[in-house]
N, C-alpha and C positions, 0 to 999 in steps of 0.2 A: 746346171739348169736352175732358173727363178724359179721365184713359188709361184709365177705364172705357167711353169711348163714350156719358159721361155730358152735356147741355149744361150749362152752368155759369151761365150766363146768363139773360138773359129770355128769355120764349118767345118764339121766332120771331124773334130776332136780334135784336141793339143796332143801332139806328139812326144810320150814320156821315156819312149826306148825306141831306137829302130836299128839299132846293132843289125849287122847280116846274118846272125846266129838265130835261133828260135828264142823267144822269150815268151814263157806259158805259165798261167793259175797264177794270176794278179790277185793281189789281197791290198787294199783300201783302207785307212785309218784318218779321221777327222784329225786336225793340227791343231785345234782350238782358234784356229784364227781366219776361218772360213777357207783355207785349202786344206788339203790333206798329201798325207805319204804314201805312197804305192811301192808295195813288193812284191817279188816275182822270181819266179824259176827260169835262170840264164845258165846257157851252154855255151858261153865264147869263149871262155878256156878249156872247153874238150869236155866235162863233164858236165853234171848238174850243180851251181850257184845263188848264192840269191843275192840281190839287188834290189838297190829304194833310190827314188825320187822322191821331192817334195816338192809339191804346184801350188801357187797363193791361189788366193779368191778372185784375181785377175787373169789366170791360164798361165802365166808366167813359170817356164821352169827355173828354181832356184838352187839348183845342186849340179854338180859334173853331168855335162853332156851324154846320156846313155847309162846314167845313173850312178851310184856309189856303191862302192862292193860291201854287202853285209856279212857274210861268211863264204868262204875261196876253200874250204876245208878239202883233202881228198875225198874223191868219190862223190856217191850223192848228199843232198842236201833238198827235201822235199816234202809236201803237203805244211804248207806257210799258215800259220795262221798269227794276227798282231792285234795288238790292243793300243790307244793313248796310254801315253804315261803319264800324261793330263800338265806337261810343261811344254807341247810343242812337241816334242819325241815320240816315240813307238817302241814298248818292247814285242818282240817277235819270237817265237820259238818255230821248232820244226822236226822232223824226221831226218838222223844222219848216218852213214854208215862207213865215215870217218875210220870205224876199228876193222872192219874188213871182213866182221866175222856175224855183226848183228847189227840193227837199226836201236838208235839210242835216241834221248831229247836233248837238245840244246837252247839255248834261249840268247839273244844279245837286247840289249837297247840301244838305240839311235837317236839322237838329240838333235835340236830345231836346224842345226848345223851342216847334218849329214855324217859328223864326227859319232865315233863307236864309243860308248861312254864304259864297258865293261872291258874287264882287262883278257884280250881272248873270248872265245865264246863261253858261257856259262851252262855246263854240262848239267842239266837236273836231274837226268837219270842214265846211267848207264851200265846198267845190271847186264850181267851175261846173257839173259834173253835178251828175246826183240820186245823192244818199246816203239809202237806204232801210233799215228792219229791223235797228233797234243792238239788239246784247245785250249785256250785260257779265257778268263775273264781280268781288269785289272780289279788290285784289291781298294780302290781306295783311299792308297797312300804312298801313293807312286810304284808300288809296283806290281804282281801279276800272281794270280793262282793257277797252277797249267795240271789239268788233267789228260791220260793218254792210258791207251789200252797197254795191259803189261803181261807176258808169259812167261814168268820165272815162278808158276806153280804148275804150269804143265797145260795151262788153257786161260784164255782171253780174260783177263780181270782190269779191274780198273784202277788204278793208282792216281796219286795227287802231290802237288808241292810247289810251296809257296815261295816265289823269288824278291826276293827287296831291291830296292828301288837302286843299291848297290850293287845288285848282283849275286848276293848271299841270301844259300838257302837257309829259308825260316824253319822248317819239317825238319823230320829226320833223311840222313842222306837216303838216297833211290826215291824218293816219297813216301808218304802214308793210305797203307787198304782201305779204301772206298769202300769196295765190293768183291770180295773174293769167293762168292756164291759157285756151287758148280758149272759148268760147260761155259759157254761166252758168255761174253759182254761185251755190246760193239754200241759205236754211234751212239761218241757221249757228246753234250749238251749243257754247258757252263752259263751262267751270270751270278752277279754280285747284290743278293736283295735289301732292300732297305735298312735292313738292320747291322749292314755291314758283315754278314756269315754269305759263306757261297753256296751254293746248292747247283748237284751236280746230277744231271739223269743221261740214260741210258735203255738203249735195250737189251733184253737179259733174259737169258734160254733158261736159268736153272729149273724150271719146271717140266718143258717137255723139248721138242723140239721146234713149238712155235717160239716168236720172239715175247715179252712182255715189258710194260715201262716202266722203270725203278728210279728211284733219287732217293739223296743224301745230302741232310744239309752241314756244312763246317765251320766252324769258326778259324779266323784268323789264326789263331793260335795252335788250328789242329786239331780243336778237341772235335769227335763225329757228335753232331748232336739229337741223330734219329735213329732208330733201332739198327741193329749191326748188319751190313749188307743194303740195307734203303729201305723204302716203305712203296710199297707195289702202286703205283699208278693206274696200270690199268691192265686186265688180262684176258683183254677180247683177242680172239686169234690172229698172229701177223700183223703183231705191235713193231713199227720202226721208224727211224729217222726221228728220232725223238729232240725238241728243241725247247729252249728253257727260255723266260726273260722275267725281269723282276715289275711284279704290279706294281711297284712305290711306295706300300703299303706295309711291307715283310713280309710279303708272300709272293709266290712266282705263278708263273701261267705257263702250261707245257703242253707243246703240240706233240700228233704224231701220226705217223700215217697207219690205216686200219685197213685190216683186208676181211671185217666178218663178211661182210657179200661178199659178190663174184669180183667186182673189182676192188682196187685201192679209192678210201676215203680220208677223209681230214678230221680230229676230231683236235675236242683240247679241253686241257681240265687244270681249275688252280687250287691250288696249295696254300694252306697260310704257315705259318712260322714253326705252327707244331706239328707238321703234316698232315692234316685232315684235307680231307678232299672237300671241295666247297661246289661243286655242280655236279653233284650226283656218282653213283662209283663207276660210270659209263665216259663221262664227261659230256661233253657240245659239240655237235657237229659243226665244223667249220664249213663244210660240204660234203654232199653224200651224193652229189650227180652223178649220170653215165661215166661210165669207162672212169680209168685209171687219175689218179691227182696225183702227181710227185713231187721232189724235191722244193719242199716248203722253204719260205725264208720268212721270218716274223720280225717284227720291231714293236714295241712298245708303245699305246698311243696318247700315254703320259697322261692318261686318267683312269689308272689302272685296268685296262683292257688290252689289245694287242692289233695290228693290221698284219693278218698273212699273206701271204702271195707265195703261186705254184703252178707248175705248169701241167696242164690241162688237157687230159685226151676222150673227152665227153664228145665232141664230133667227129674222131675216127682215129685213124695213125696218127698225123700229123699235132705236135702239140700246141694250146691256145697258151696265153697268160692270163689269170685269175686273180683277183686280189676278194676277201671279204674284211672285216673288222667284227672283232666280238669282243662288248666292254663286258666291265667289270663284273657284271651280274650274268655272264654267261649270255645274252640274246645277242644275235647277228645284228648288223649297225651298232647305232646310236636310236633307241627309241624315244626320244626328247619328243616334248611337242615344239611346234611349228607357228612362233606369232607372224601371221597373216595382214597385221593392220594395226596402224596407233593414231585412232583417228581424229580429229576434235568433235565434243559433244554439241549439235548442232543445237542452238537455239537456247543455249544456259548462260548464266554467268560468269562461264569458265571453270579453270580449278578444277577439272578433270577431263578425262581423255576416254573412248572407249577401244581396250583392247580385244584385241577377238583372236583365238589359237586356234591352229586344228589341234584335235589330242592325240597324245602317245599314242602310238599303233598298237598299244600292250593296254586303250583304255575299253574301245567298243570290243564287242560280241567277237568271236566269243572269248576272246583274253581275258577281257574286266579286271585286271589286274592291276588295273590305277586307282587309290583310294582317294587323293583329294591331289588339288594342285597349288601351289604357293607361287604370288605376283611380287617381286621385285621389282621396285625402281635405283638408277646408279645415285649417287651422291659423292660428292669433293671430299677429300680427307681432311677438311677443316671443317665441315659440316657434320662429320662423321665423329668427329672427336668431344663436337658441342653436344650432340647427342649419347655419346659412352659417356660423358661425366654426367647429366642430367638423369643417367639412371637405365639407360639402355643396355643389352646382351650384347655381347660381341661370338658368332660363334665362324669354325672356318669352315663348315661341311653342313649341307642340307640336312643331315643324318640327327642333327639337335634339333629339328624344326618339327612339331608335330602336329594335329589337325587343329589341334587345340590353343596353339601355339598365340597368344594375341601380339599386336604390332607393338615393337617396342625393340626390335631385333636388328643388329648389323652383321653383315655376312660378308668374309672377305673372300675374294678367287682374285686366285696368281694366274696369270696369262703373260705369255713371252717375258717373264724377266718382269712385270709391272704388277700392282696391286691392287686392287680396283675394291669398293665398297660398296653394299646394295642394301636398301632398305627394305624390310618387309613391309608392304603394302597394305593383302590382302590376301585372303585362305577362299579356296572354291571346290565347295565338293565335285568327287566326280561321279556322272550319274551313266559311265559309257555311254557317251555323244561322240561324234564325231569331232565337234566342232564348240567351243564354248568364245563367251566375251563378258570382261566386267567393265565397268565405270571406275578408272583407277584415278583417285588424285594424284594432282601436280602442285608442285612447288612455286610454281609462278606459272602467267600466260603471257604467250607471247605477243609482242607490241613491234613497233617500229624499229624499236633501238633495242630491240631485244629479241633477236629472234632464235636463240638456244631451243634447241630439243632438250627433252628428257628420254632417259636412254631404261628399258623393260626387260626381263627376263621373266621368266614363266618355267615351274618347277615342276616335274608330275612324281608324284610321290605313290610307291607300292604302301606294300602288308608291313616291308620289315624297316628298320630307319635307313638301312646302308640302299635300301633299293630308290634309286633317285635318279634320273634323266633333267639335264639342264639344256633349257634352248639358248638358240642362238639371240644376241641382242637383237632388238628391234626399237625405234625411235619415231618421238610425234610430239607433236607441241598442242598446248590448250589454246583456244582463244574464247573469250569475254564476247558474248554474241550481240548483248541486249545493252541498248543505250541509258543514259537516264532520261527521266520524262522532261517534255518542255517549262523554264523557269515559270513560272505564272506570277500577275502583279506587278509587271514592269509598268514602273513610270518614270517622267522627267520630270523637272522645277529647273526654272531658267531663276539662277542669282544673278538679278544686276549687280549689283553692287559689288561682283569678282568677274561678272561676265562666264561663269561657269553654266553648264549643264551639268547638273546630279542626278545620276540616274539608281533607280534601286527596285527590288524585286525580293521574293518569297523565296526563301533557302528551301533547295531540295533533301531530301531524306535518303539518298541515295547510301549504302554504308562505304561504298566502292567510288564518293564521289572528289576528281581533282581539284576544278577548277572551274569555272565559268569563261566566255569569249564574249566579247563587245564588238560590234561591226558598225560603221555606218556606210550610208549612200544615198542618191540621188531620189530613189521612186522605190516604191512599195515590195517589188520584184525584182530590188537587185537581188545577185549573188552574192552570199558572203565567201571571202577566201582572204588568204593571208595579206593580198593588196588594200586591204580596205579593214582588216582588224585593227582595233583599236588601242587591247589590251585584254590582259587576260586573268581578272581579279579572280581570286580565291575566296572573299566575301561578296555580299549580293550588292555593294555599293560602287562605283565608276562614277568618275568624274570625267568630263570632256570638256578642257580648259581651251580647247580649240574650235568651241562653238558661236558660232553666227547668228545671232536672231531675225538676220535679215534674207539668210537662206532657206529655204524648207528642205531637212536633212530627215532619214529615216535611218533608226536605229532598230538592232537584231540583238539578240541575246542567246546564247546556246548555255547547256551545261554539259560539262566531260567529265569520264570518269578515268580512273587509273591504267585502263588499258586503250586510252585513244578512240572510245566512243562517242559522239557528237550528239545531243537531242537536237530537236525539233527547234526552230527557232520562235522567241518572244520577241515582236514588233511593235517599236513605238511611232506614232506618226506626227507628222509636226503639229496638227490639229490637238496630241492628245497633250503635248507639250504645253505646262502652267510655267504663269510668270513672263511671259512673253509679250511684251505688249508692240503691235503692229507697228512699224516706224509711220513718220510721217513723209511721204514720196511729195517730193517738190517739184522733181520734173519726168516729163513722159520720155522713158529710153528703154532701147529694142536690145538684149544680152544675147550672146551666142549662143546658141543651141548645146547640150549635153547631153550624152557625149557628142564627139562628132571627128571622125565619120563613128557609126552606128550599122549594126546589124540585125539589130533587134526593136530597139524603141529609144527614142530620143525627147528631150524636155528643151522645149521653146520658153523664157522666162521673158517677163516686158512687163515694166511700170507707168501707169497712170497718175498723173499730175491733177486731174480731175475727172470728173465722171463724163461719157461721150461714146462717140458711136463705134466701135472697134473692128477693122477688119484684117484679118490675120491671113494670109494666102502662100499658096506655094506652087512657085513656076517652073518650067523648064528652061536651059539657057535661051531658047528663042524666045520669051518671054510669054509664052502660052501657059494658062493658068491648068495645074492638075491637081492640086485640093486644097480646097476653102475649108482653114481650120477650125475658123471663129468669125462671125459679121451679127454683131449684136449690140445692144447697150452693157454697157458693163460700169461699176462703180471705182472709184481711185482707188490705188494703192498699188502693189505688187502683184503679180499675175503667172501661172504658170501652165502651158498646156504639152499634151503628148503626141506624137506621130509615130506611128508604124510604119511608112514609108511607101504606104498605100495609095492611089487617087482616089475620084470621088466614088469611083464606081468598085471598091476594092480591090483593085488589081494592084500586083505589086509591082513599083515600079524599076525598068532598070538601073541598074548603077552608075554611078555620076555623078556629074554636076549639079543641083541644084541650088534654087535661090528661095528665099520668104521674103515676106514685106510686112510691114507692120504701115498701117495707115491710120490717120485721126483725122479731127479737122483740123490739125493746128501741129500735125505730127508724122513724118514717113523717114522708114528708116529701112537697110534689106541688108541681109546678112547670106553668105553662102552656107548650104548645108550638103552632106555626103551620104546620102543611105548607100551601102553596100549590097553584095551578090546576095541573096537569098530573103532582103525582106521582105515583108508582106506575104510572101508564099509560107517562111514557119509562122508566122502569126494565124492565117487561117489555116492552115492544117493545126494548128493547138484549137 
């Protein structure tokens, strides 16, 4: 299965054994290499055997068809339990009764191979009693620590003993007393805690004839390192099924099931290195629903908590599946809060974001048990490095972070194998709200060519340092809302004598500010855009070496700043343009119309040779007049009018063809022109 919940495989399973024989009580061990090895109890030689496959991460079986024989010993060979030998292998021990006369432990290892790497099976106990129910844990160093229930004092004790990664016992031969307390001990519970010692629990009658839950923790070497016989876990009536796993920490977390009411519950309580009970001398309810909970399985959820799962008779006979989690502080879930939104601050400069959480379910009424919360943003490990020599904290656990804590902090968290670094932002008391939000900066805002998030986390912090809930990331970018103002003080000087326009203007005070843009065009209300930009000076001065004095051009001016902001534009008009002196027009000629075709508004240009009667008109192809531009006296020189594409009675005209004429007494000339769909109609609706 993916970590979508997805199968990956054939439908309905890869087939690991289908021998005609029974094959029953499968036991599982990861390969290290995304398959795993599977062993099992086979009777296709007449009795009970045990048998392994190993399957890749692609379903593929890669060992003897119907599996590899682990131990063929006479008689039985049963209750399998195997560990990694963390090279692709599995050692495996079990119950045997090889001697005819008692059940004994054995142990073998199997390498990536399917090859038996130990010479014969590896006999770890086989005292004249019976030795029933081995678990092991591996030690760490390739090989395995195996405890099993042992009656060679006349009632059910616990014994232990450590195999190497060779095959050879570490302990003293049969094993070394765990717990030889009076009456039983059953349903023991192994792993290997952070400190490299194993810690081993159980349930343990020596009190009455209810069960109660005991451990013992060991060093590698053997030595017991907690009072003789264990340290009592818990001794509410009808303690069993007791299961162990290591917090990460050096201390372990141990479930069990509880029968002080009328049915069976879940509880679970952890341990640190010295055996002190760390959630009360009752422990935590894992569940305490109707009817019966049994046969728990736990794993570890690798932030020093656990996720149980059991099967479930809270709705009657038939049983459900259950799962909870309870981290490190003993509360059911993850009490984290919850970022909701990383959103841009509307209408700022940029340069911060506002986040908004729900809070820990441990912060309102009536818990109140969140005293403040700490904002993180992520950062590069080059950034993070520029910051730890400038004088920055480096710490790995929220548990250094206090209320008081000022920003100047990097915080590292491992996730999947990777390293990630987070800056401290920002401290927010908590005042039990539901819901909280601050104003966090950001490192940059985002532009065109830069469209990165920055990535948040959100801390809620208890009474004591270790009490800490971390949310999940969440992500949002700033953006720079507000433009700079319009340039003010643009003007132009026409240099004859380079045939230059100089254009220059009043520098803005913006502290955010890039650059300035130059545009020209035809009439007062063009648009600027990058077809008609001119350049894009960084001081208030532009030159336009491409200027015509005999054209009348309209220049635009904007200024931007670093996040791709535009102001308002500064316009210059040809009128306002010095140093320009009027040519002298020697003869009367009709120019094309600009643009054309047009959808908006077009510029008719025509020069006068001398002063006279002007009439300026526009026809349709059948030569019927539908609007008179211009019929006046007008004086020499150059000449420029507008049309919106309207007739005389403002309607706008269809699209098409038509003509102007341009008439004097001494002058007729006519040019085509093209209004398009829609003019004259947006002209009167603006």
């Amino acid at each position: 299965m993916d970590a979508e919940g997805i199968p990956v495989w054939v439908t309905n399973g890869v087939a690991i054994c289908t021998d005609p024989r029974n094959q029953a009580s499968p036991w599982i061990v990861s390969d290290g290499q995304g398959g795993a090895i599977i062993l099992w109890e086979d009777v296709r030689t007449g009795d009970r055997d045990i048998y392994a496959q190993r399957v890749d991460a692609s379903g593929n079986v890669l060992w003897t068809a119907n599996g590899v024989p682990v131990c063929t010993a006479a008689d039985i060979q049963m209750n399998i339990e195997a560990v990694s030998d963390g090279m692709g292998g599995a050692i495996v021990t079990w119950e045997d009764s090889r001697s005819g006369t008692n059940f004994d432990i054995y142990a073998q290892r199997i390498d990536s191979t399917g090859g038996l790497v130990w010479f014969g099976d590896e006999a770890v106990c086989t005292d004249s009693s019976d030795q029933r129910d081995p678990t092991l844990t591996a030690d760490g160093k390739g090989g395995a620590v195996i405890a099993w229930i042992d009656w060679r004092n006349g009632n059910g004790d616990i014994y232990a003993q450590r195999i190497a990664s060779d095959g050879s016992r570490k302990w003293t031969p049969d094993g070394i007393p765990i717990c030889t307390a009076p009456n039983d001990q059953s349903g023991i519970g192994i792993t290997l805690d952070a400190t490299g010692a194993v810690v081993i629990v159980w349930s343990d009658r020596r009190n009455d004839f209810d069960y109660d839950i005991y451990a013992q923790r060991v060093s590698l070497g053997g030595d017991i390192l907690w009072p003789s016989d264990g340290i009592q876990v818990s001794q509410a009536p009808g303690n069993e099924y007791a299961m162990v796993v290591s917090d990460g920490c050096g201390g372990t977390i141990i479930t069990r099931s509880d029968l002080t009411t009328d049915d069976t519950d879940i509880y679970a309580q952890r341990v640190d290195s010295s055996g002190a009970l760390l959630w009360g001398p009752s422990g935590v309810a894992v569940t305490r629903a109707g009817g019966d909970q049994l046969w728990i399985c736990v794993v570890s959820d690798e932030l020093g908590g656990i996720i149980a799962a059991w099967a479930d008779l809270r709705t009657g006979y038939y049983g459900d599946v259950y799962a909870q989690r309870i981290e490190r502080n003993g509360y059911w879930g993850y009490p984290a809060p919850t970022i909701h939104g990383v959103r841009d601050v509307p209408g700022d400069q940029g340069g911060f974001v506002d986040l908004a959480w729900d809070a820990s379910r441990l912060d309102p009424w009536p818990n109140q048990l969140i005293s403040y919360y700490t904002v993180w943003r992520a950062i590069d490990p080059g950034s993070a490095s520029t910051l730890l020599r400038q004088g920055y904290r480096l710490v790995e656990t929220p548990s250094c972070v206090s209320m008081t804590t000022e920003p100047g902090v990097i915080r590292l968290q491992h996730l999947l194998g990777l390293t990630y670094y987070c800056e401290l932002v920002s401290t927010v008391d908590a005042y039990y709200l539901e819901s909280y939000s601050s104003a966090v900066p950001t490192l940059f805002d985002s532009t065109s060519v830069c469209s990165e998030h920055h990535y948040f986390q959100v801390i809620a912090h208890g009474s004591s340092p270790e009490a800490y809930w971390i949310s999940q990331p969440d992500s949002g970018r700033s953006v720079d809302n507000l433009s700079p103002s319009t340039p003010q003080g643009l003007k132009g000087e026409y240099d004859a004598g380079t045939s230059q326009l100089i254009l220059t203007w009043k520098p803005n005070t913006e502290d955010d500010l890039s650059h300035y843009a130059v545009y020209k065009g035809t009439s007062a209300d063009f648009m600027p855009d990058e077809s008609n930009r001119l350049g894009q000076p960084a001081d208030t001065l532009f030159v336009d070496s491409a200027f015509d004095p005999g054209v009348s051009n309209y220049y635009k001016v904007s200024a931007w700043d670093i996040h791709e902001n535009e102001s308002g534009y500064a316009v210059l008009s040809p009128e306002d343009i010095t140093g320009v002196v009027p040519p002298v027009v020697k003869a009367t000629r009709l120019e094309q119309n600009a643009p054309n075709p047009f959808s908006h508004e077009t510029v008719i240009r025509f020069s006068l040779a001398k002063p006279c009667l002007v009439d300026l008109t526009v026809y349709d192809v059948s030569g019927r007049p539908v609007r008179t531009l211009c019929r006046r006296w007008m004086e020499a020189g150059r000449h420029e009018l507008k049309w919106d594409g309207t007739d005389d009675e403002g309607r706008s005209l269809a699209p098409g063809i038509y003509l102007y004429r341009l008439k004097t007494p001494n002058y007729t000339a006519t040019r085509k022109i093209l209004p398009l769909s829609g003019v004259g109609a947006k002209k009167l609706h603006l």
